[in-house]
C-alpha positions as CSV (number, residue, x, y, z in Angstrom):
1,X,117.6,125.1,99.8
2,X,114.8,125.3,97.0
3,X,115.8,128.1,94.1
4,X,113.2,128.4,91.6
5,X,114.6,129.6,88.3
6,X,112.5,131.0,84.6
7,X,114.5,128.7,82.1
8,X,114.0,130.9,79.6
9,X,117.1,132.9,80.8
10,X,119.1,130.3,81.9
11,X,122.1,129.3,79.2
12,X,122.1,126.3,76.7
13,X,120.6,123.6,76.6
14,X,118.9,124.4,80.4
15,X,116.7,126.3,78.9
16,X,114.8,123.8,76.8
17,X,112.2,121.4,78.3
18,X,108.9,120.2,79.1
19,X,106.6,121.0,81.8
20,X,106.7,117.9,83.8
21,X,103.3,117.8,85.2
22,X,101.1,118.7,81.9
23,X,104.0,118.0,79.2
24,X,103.9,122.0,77.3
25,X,107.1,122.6,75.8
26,X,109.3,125.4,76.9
27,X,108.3,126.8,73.1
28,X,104.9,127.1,73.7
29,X,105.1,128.7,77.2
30,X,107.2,130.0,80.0
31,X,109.0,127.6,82.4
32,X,110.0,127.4,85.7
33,X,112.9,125.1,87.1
34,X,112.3,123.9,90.9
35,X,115.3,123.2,92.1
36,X,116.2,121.4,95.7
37,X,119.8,121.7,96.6
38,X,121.6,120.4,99.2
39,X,123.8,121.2,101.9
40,X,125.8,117.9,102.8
41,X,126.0,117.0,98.6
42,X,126.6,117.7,95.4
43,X,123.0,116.0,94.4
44,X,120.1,118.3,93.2
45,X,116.8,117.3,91.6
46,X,114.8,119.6,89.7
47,X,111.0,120.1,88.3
48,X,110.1,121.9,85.3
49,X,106.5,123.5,85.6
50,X,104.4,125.6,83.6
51,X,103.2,128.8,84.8
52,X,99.7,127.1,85.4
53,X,101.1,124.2,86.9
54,X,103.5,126.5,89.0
55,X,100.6,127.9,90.2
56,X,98.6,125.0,90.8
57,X,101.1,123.4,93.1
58,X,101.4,126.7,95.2
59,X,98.0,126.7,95.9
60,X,98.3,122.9,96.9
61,X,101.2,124.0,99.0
62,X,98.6,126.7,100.5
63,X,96.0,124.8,101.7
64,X,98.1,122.2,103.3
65,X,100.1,125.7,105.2
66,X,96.2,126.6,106.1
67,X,95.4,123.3,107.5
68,X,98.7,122.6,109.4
69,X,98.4,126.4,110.3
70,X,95.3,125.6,111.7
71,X,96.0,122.8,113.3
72,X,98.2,124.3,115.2
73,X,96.3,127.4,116.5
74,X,94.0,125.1,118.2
């Protein structure tokens, strides 16, 4: 299960950080907290992105849907 979480309203110290692609600091913008659970454990591993970095990465995500999409379709 991904959950994808604005650390600014999370509690303590959760809501501090850095973006971890372009290094901003949760002080100078808004950051987002990527998180991939998982069923069978108690491990999770989480990403801190920018809103710009969110972004960037979803329309990485996008073209690699378009392609496989497309792949498919044919």
């Amino acid at each position: 299960m991904i959950e994808i979480k604005k650390k600014s309203e999370l509690k303590g110290a959760e809501k501090y950080g850095d973006c971890n692609s372009c290094s901003k600091r949760s002080g100078e913008t808004d950051l987002y907290q990527i998180e991939f659970h998982y069923d069978d454990s108690t491990k999770n591993h989480a990403v801190n992105l920018c809103f710009d970095c969110m972004c960037e990465l979803g329309n990485m995500i996008y073209e690699i849907y378009q392609s496989e999409t497309e792949n498919v379709e044919r």
